[in-house]
C-alpha positions as CSV (number, residue, x, y, z in Angstrom):
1,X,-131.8,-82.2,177.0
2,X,-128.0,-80.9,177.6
3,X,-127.5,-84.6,179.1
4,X,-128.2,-86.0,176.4
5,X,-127.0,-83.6,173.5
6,X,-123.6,-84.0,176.3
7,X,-124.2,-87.8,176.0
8,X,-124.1,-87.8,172.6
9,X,-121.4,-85.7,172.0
10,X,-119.1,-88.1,173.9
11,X,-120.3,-91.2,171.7
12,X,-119.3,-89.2,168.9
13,X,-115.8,-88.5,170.2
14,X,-115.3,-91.8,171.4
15,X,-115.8,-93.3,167.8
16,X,-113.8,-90.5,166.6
17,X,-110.8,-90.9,169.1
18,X,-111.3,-95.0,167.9
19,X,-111.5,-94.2,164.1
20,X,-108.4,-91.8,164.8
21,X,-106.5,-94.6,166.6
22,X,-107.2,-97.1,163.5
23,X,-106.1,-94.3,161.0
24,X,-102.8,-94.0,163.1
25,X,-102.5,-97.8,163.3
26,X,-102.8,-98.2,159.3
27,X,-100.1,-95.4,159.3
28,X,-97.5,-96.7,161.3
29,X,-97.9,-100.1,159.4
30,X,-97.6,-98.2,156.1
31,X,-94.6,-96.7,157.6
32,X,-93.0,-99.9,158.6
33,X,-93.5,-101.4,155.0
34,X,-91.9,-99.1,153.3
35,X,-88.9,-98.8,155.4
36,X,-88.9,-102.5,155.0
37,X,-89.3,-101.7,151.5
38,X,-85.8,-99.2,151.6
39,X,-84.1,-101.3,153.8
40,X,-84.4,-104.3,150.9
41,X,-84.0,-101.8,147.9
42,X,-80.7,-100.0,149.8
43,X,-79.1,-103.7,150.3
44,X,-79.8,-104.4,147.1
45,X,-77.9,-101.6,145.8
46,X,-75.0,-101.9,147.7
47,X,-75.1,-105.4,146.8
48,X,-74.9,-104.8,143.2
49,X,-72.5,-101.7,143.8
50,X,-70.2,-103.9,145.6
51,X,-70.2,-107.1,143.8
52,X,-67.1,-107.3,141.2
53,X,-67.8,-108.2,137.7
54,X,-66.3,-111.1,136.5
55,X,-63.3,-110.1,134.0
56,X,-63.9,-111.0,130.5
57,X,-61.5,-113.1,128.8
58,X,-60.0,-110.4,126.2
59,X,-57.5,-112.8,124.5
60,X,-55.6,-116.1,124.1
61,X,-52.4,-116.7,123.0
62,X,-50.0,-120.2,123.2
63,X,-46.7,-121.7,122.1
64,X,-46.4,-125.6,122.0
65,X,-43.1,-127.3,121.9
66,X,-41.9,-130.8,121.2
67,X,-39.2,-133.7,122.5
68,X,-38.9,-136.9,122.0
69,X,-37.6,-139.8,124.0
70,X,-36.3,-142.2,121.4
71,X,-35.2,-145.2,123.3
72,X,-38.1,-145.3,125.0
73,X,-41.2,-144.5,121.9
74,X,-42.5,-141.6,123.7
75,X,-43.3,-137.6,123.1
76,X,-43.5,-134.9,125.1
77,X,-45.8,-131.9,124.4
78,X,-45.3,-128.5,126.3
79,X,-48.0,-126.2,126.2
80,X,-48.3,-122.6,127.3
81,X,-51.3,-120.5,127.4
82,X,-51.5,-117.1,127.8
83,X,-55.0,-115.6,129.0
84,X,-55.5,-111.7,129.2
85,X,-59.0,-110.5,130.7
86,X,-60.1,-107.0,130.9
87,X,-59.2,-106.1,134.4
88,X,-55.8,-106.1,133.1
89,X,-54.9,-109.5,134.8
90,X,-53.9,-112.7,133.6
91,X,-53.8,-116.8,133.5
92,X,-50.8,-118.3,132.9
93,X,-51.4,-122.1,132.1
94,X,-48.2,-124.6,132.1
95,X,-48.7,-128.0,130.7
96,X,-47.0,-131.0,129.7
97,X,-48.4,-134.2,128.4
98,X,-46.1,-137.3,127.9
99,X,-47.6,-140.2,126.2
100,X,-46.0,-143.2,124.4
101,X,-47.2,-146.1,122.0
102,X,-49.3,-149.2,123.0
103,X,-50.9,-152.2,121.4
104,X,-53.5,-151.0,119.4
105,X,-53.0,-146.8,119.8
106,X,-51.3,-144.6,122.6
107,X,-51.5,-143.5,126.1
108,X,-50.5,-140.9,128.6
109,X,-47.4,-141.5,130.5
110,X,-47.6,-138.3,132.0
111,X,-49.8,-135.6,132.4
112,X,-48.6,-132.0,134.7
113,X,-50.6,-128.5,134.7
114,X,-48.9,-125.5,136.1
115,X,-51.9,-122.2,136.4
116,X,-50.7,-119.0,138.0
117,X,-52.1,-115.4,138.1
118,X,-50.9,-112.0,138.2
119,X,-51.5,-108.5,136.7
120,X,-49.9,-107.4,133.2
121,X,-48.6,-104.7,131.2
122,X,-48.3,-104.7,127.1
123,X,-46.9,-102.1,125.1
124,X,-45.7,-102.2,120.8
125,X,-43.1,-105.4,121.2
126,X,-39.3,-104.0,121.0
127,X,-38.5,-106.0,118.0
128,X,-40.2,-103.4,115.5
129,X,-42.3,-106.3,113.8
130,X,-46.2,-105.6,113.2
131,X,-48.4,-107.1,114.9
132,X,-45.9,-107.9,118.3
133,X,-47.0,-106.6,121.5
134,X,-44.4,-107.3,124.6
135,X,-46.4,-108.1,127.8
136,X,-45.0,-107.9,131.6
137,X,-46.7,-110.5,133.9
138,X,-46.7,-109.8,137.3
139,X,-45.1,-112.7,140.1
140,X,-48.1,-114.8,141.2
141,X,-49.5,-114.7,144.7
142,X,-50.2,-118.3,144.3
143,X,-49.5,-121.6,142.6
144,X,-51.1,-124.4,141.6
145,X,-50.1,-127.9,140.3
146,X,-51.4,-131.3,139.3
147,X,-50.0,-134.5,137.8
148,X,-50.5,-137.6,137.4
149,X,-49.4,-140.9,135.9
150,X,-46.5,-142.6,136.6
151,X,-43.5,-140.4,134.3
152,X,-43.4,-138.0,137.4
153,X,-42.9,-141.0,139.7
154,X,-39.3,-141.2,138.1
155,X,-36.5,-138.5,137.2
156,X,-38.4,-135.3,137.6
157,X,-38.9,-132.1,139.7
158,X,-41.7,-132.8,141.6
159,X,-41.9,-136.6,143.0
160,X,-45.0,-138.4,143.7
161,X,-46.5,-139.6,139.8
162,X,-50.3,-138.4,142.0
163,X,-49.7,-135.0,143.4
164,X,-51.2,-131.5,144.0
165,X,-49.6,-129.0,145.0
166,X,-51.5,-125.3,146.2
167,X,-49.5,-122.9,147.4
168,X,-52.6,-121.2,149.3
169,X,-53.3,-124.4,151.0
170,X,-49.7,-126.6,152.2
171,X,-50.1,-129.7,153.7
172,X,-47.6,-132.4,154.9
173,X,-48.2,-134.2,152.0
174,X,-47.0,-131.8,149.1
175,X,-44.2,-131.4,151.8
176,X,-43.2,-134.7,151.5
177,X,-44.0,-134.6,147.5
178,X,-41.3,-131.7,147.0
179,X,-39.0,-131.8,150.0
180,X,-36.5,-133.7,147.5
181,X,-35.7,-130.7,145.5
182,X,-37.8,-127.5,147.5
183,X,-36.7,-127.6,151.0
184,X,-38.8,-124.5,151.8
185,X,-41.9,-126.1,150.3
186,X,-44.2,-123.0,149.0
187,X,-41.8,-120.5,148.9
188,X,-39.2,-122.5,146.7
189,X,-42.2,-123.4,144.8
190,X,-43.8,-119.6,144.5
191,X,-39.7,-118.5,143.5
192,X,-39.5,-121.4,140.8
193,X,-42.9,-121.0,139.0
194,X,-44.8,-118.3,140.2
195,X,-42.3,-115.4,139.0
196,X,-42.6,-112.6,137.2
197,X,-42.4,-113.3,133.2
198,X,-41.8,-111.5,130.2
199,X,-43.5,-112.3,126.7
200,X,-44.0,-111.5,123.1
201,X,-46.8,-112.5,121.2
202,X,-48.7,-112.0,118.1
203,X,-52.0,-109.9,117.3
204,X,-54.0,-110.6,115.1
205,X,-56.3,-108.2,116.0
206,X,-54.2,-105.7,114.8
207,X,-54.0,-107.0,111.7
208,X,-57.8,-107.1,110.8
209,X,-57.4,-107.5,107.1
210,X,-55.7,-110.2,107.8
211,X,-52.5,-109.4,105.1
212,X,-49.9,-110.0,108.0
213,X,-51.1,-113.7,108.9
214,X,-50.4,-112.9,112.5
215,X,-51.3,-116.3,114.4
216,X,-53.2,-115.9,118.4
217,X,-49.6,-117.2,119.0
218,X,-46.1,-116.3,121.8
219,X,-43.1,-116.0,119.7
220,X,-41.0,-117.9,122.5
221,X,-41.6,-118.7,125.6
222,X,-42.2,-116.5,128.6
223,X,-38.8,-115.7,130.0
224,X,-38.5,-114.5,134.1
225,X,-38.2,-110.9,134.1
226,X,-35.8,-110.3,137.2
227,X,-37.0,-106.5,137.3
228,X,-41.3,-107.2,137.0
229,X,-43.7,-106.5,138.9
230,X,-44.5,-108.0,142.8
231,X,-47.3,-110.1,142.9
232,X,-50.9,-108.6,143.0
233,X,-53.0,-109.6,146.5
234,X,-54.8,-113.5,146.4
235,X,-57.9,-112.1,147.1
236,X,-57.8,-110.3,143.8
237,X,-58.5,-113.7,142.0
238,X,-60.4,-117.2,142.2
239,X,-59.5,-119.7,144.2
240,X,-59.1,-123.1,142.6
241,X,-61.0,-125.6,144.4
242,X,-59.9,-128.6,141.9
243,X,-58.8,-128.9,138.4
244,X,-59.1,-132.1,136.0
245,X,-58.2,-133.2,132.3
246,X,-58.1,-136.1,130.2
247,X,-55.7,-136.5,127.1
248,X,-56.7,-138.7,123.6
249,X,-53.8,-139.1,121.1
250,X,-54.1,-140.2,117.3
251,X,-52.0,-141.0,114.0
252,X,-52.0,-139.9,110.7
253,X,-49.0,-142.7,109.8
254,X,-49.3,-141.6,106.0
255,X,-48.2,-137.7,106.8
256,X,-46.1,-138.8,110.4
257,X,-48.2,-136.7,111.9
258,X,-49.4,-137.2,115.8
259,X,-52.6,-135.6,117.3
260,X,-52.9,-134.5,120.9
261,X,-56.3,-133.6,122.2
262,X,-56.7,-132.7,125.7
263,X,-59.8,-131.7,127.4
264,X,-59.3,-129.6,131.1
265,X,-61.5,-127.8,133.3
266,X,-60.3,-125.4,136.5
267,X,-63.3,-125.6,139.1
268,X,-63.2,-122.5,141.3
269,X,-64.6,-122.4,144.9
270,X,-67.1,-120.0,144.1
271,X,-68.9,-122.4,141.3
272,X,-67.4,-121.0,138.1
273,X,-65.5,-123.3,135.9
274,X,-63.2,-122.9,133.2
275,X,-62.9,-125.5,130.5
276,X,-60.8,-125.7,127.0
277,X,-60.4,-128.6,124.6
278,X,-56.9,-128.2,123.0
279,X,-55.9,-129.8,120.0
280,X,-52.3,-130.2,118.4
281,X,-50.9,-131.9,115.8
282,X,-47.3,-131.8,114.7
283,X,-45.2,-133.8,112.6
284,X,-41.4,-134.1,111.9
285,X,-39.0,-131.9,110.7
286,X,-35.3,-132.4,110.1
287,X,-34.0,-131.7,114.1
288,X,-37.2,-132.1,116.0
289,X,-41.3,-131.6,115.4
290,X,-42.8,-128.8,114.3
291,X,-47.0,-127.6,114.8
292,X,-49.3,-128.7,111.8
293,X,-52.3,-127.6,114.0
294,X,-53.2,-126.0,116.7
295,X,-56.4,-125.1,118.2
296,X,-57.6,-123.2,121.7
297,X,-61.6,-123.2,122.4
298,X,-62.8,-121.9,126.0
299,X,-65.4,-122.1,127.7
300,X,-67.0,-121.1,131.2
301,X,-70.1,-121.1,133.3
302,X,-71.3,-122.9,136.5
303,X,-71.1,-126.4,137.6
304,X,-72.2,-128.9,139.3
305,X,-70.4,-132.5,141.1
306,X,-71.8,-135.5,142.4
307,X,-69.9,-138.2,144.6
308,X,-71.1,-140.9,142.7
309,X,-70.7,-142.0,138.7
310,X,-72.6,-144.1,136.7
311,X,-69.3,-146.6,136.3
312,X,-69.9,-147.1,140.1
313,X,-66.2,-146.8,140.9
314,X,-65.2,-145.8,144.4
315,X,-63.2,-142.5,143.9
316,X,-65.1,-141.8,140.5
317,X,-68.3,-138.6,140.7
318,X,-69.8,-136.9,137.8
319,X,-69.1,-133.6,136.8
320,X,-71.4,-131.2,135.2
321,X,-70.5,-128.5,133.1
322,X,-73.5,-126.1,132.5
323,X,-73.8,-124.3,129.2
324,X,-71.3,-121.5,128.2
325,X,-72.9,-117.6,127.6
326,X,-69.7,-117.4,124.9
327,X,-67.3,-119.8,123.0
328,X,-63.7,-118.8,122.1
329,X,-61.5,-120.2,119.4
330,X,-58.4,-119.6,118.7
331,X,-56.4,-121.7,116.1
332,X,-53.3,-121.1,114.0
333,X,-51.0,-123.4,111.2
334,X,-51.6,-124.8,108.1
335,X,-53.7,-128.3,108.5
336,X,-56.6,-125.7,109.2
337,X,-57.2,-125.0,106.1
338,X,-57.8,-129.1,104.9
339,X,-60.0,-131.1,105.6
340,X,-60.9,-130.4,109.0
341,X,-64.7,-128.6,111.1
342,X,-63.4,-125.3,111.1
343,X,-61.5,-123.6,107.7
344,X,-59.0,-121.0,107.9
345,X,-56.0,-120.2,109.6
346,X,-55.2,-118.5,111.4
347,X,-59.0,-117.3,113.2
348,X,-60.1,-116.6,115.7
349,X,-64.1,-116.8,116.7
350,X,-65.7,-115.5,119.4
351,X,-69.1,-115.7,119.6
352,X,-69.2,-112.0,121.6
353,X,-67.1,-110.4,118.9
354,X,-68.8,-112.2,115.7
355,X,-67.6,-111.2,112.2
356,X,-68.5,-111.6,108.6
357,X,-65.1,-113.7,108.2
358,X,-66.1,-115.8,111.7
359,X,-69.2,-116.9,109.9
360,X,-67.4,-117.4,106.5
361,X,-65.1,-119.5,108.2
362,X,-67.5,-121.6,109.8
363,X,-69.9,-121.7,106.0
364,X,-67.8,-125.1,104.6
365,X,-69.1,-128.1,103.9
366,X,-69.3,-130.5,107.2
367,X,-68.9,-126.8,109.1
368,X,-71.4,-125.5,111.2
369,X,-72.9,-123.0,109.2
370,X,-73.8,-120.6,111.8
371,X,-72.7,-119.1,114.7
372,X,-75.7,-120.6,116.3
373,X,-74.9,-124.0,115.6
374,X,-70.7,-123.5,116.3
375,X,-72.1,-121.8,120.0
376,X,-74.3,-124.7,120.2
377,X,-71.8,-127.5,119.8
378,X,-69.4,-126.1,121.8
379,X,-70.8,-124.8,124.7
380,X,-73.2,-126.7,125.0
381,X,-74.3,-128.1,128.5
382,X,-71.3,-131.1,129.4
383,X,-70.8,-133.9,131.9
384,X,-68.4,-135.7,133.0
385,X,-66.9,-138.9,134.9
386,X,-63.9,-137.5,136.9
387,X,-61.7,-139.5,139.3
388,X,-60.8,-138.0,142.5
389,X,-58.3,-139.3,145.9
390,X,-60.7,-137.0,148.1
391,X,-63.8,-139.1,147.1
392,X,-61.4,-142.7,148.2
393,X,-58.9,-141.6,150.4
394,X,-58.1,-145.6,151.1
395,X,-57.0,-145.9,147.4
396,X,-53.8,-144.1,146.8
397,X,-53.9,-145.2,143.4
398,X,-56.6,-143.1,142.2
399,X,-55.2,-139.7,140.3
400,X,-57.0,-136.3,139.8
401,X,-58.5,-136.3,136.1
402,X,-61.4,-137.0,134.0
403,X,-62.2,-140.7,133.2
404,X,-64.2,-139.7,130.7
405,X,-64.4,-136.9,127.9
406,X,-67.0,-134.1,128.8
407,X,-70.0,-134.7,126.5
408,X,-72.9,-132.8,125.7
409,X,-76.1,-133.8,127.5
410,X,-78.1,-133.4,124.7
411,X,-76.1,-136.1,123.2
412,X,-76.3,-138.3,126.1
């Protein structure tokens, strides 16, 4: 009898010590799980802690100036575009577009883009005026050019009519592009374009009843400022990876007017794009050209490239520009308010900051109506045929620009 009450008693245990083993077993898997579990949630979280925002554009402002070379039919249109985010830095974008008359219309002669970087400063401009705000740019860590077609294959600063230069990435070749006139190659290059500036610009945002007219506009251009600021660190900003534009030009003989559109995108390495279709038109005045129009939009987003196009041109790829979370316009002068998509001047619409007088602009007849309509048709999803050395190295003809103007995919 105490055999087997002893017998039984250890059958008992031994399912016990085996039930106890299982419970232990479940535990430490439990365990493990939610460590696992921790572990994911506490990457996550630094993740997200140490990720940088992306600065928001805060404003645009430009200045456009003319010249003409007679003897030869052509224009010259210099651009400068001022971009302020909300990190307190900024883009500084150089351009000039040369183009001359042809059988049947006109064409680029000439096409450069100058972009640096930096950090800024703005205080109540030093002229007293309402409305003028001074801003400090910093010197640029970097620099970065393109050009193209054959004017800056003759008398100009930079030789080579095909050239890139990055200041974050020399090569023998933009050695042997700028040795003529920089003999220190990126550090003649940084000291000419990448300096620190000086600049005063107009408001309107601090004019929002609009009485003063203030236009998104510089009042001259940015001068060097020999006591500014050093330049921030690189790593503070995107890296360009490529950049491409494509100029169209028109006439209005009856006023003498000339129309410049230009459509450019900056790809960055990390798979952001910007991208702005610029208009201007100016006609003459007595000693030179003055603006009739001009008109900023941006947008941004992701992209994508492939290596081939559907011309089937070795050196051409396609280039997709994937819808925009906000558009930004900024236009100022007088042919605004004619016949023309958007009415007013000058406005600016932003489709994060949307107004009563944004919509009432945009409520004219052939207009868009709302800002549903004016976000749709401008930042819409876009592609591209762009032209490319890297894609054909054996051609040394082939350029760095868009073959084709970006288009919206739902049009396509």
């Amino acid at each position: 009898m105490a055999e087997s009450t002893f017998t039984c008693i250890k059958v008992l245990l031994s399912k016990s010590d085996k039930c106890f083993k299982e419970e232990i077993s479940i535990m430490k898997r439990m365990m493990k799980s939610a460590l696992v579990l921790a572990l994911v949630a506490g990457t996550t979280a630094l993740t997200s802690c140490g990720a940088k925002p992306a600065p928001k554009l805060v404003a645009s402002y430009d200045i456009v100036t003319y010249k003409e070379i007679a003897v030869m039919g052509w224009n010259i249109v210099n651009t400068t575009q001022l971009k302020t985010y909300d990190n307190n830095t900024y883009q500084l974008i150089q351009s000039q577009d040369i183009f001359g008359a042809i059988e049947g219309g006109f064409e680029t002669k000439g096409h450069r883009v100058i972009v640096t970087v930096g950090n800024y400063t703005s205080v109540t401009s030093a002229d007293g005026l309402d409305g003028h705000v001074d801003f400090s740019l910093s010197a640029s860590p970097w620099v970065y050019i393109y050009q193209h077609d054959k004017a800056f294959g003759r008398n100009t600063d930079i030789i080579g009519s095909n050239t890139i230069i990055d200041t974050t990435a020399w090569t023998d070749k933009m050695t042997e592009a700028t040795i003529g006139t920089y003999a220190n190659g990126a550090a003649d290059i940084l000291a000419t374009y990448g300096s620190a500036k000086k600049v005063t610009v107009e408001d309107p945002t601090l004019d929002p009843d609009g009485e003063l007219l203030l236009r998104p506009a510089m009042i001259a251009e940015p001068e060097k400022d020999e006591n500014g600021a050093a330049a921030p660190s690189a790593s503070n900003f995107k890296k360009i990876k490529a950049a491409y534009d494509i100029s169209k030009y028109d006439e209005i003989a009856a006023l003498g007017w000339k129309s410049l559109y230009n459509y450019s995108t900056i790809l960055y390495e990390d798979g952001s794009y910007d991208y702005t279709e610029f208009t201007n038109r100016f006609g003459a005045i007595d000693g030179g050209f003055e603006a009739k129009a001009t008109r900023f939009v941006l947008t941004s987003g992701s992209y994508s490239t492939t290596n081939t196009a559907s011309d089937e041109v070795d050196g051409h790829g396609t280039l997709t520009l994937g819808a925009s979370d906000r558009v930004y316009l900024a236009q100022h002068e007088k042919a605004w308010t004619r016949n023309i998509d958007v009415v007013g001047t000058p406005l600016i619409a932003d489709t994060d900051n949307w107004t009563e007088k944004d919509t009432e602009a945009i409520s004219g007849e052939g207009s868009y109506g709302t800002m549903e309509a004016f976000k749709a048709h401008f930042g819409s999803e876009k592609t591209a045929i762009y032209e490319d050395l890297a894609l054909f190295p054996e051609d040394e003809s082939l350029t760095h620009r868009l073959v084709t103007v970006p288009t919206s995919t739902s049009e396509n």
